[in-house]
Kinemage of the C-alpha trace (Angstrom):
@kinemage 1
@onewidth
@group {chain A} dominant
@subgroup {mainchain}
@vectorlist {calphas} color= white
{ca unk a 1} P 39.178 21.359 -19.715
{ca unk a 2} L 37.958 17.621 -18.366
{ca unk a 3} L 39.957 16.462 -16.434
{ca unk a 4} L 39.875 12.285 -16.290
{ca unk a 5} L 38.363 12.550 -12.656
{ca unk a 6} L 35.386 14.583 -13.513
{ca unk a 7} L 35.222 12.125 -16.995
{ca unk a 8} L 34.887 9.145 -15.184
{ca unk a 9} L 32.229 11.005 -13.183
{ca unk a 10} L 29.911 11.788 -15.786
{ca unk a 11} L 30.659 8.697 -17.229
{ca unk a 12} L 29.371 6.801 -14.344
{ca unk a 13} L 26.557 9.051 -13.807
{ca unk a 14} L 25.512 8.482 -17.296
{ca unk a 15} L 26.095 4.738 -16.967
{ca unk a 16} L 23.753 4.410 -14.119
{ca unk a 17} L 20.738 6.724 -15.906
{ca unk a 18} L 20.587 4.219 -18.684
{ca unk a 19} L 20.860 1.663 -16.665
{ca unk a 20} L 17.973 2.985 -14.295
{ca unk a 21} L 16.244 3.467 -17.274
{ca unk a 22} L 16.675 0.353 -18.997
{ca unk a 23} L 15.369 -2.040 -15.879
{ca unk a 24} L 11.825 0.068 -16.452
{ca unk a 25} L 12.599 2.429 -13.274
{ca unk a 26} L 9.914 5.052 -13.009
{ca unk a 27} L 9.225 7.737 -10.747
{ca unk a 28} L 5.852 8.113 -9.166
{ca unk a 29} L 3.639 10.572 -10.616
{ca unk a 30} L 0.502 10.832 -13.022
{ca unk a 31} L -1.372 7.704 -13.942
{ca unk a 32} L -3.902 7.114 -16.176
{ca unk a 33} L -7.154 5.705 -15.281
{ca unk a 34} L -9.271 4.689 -17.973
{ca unk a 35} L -12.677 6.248 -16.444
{ca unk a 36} L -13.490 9.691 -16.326
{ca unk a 37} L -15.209 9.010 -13.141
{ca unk a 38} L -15.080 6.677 -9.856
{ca unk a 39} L -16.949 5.784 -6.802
{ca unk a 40} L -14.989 4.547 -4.075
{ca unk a 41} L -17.374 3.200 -1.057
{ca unk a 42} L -16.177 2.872 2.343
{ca unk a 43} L -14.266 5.376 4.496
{ca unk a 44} L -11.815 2.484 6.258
{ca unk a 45} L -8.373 3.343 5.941
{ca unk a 46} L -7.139 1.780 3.152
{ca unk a 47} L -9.956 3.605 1.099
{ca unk a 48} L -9.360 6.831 2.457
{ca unk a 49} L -5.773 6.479 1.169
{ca unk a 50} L -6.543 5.088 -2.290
{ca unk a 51} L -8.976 7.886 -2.628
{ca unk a 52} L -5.992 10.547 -1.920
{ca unk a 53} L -3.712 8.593 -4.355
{ca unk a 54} L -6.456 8.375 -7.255
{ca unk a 55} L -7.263 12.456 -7.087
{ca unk a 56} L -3.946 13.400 -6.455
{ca unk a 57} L -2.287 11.313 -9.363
{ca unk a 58} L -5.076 11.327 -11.983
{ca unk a 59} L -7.625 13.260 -13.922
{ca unk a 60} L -10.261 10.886 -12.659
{ca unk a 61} L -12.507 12.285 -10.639
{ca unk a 62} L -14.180 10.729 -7.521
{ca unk a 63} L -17.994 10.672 -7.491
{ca unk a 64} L -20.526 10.814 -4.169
{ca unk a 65} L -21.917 7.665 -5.867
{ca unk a 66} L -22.454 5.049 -7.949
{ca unk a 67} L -24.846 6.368 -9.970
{ca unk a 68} L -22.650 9.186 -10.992
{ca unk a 69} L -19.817 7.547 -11.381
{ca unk a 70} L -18.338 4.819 -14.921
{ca unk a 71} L -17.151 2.626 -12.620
{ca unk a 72} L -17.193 1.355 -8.822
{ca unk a 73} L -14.739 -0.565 -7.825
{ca unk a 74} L -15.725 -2.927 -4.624
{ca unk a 75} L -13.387 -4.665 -2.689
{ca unk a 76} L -12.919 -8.280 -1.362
{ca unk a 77} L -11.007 -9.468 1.452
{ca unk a 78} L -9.128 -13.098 1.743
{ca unk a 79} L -9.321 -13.842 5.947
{ca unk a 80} L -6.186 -16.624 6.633
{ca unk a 81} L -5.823 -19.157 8.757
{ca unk a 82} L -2.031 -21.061 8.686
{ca unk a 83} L -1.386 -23.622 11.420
{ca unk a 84} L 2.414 -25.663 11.766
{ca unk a 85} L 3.136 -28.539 13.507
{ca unk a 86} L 4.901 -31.903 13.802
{ca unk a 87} L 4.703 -34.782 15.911
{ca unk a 88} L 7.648 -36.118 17.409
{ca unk a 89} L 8.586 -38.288 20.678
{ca unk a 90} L 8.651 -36.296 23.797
{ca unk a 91} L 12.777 -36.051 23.951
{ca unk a 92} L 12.215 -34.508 19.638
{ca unk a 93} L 14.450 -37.083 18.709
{ca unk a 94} L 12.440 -39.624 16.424
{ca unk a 95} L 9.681 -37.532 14.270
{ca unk a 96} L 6.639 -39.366 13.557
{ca unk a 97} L 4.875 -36.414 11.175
{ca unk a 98} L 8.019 -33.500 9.772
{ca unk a 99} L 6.790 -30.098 10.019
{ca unk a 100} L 3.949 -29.589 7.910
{ca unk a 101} L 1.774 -25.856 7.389
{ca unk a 102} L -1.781 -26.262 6.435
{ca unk a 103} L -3.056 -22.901 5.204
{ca unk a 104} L -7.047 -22.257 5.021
{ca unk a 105} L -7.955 -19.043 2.995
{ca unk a 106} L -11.836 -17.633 2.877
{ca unk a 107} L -12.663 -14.503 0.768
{ca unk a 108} L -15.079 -12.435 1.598
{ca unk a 109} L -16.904 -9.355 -0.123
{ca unk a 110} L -16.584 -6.347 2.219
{ca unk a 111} L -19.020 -3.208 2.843
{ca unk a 112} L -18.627 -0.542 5.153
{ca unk a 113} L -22.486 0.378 5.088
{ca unk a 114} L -22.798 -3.222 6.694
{ca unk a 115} L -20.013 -3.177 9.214
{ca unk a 116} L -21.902 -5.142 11.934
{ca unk a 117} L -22.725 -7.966 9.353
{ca unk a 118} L -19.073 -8.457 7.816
{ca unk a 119} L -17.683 -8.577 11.656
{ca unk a 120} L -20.239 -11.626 12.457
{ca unk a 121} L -19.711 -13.156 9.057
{ca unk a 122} L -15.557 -12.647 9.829
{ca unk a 123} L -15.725 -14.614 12.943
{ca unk a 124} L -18.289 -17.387 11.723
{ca unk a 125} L -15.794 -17.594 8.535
{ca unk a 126} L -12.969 -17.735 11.283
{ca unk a 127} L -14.637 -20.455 13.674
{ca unk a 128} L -15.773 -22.447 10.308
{ca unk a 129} L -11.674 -22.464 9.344
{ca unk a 130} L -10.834 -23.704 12.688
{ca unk a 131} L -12.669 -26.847 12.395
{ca unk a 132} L -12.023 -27.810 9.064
{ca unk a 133} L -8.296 -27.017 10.147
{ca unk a 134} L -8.607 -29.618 13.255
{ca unk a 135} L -10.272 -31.846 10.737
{ca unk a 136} L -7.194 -31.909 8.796
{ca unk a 137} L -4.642 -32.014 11.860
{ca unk a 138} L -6.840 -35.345 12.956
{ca unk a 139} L -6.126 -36.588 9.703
{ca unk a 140} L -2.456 -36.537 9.425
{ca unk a 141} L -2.394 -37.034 12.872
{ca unk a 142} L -3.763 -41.017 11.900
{ca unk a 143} L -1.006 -41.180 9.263
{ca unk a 144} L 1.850 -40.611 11.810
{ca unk a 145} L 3.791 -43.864 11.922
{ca unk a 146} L 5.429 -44.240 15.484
{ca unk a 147} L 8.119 -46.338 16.104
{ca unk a 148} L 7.033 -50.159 17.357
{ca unk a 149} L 7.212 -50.192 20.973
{ca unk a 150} L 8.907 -53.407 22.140
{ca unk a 151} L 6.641 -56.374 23.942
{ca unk a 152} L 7.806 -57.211 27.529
């Protein structure tokens, strides 16, 4: 016989299964790819993972390359560049320019057959963000409204 302990247990169990199930919970498992086959460049570390996931969770299966394969995918990388600052007098009491973030984004297609080339490209995109991001700071910078300072 139930007793009302061992009720109110399944009860709850029950209560929490449809709500898992109701909020679109899923476990991980199977997917389905729509391509019979893949090619994957690269051998970096995020591809070597994504590689594992797609054979071990699909019928897909991953090609040498891309002429064997109904789809590549490629990837494309998005290099940041966020800088903060305000201007203030030198005791931080009066603030001339509040905090402000200017954020600089550059994408950029990647290869791993042309490693050399997307490291020198990186730091060119990299050293072309930092000036357009001084460029900016020089411009607020000119909108900063000091205080007056008193004539003697």
């Amino acid at each position: 016989m139930w007793s009302f302990e061992r009720f109110s247990r399944a009860a709850l169990v029950g209560v929490i299964a449809v709500l898992i199930a109701a909020c679109g919970f899923h476990l991980r498992g199977q997917v389905q790819l729509p391509f019979e086959t893949l090619y994957i460049p690269g051998n970096n570390p995020l591809v070597v993972e994504l590689k594992r996931n797609v054979a071990a969770a699909s019928k897909t299966r991953l090609v040498d390359g891309p002429g064997d394969a109904q789809a590549v995918l490629g990837f494309e990388y998005q290099l940041r560049y966020r800088v903060g600052f305000r201007v203030t007098d030198p005791k931080g009491v009066q603030v001339y320019l509040p905090t402000i973030e200017i954020l600089l984004t550059r994408d950029m297609a990647y290869s791993d057959a042309q490693v050399l080339a997307k490291e020198t490209e990186e730091a060119l995109l990299y050293r072309d963000m930092q000036s357009d991001m001084v460029q900016q700071i020089m411009r607020r910078l000119v909108a900063a409204k000091p205080a007056s300072v008193p004539i003697e």
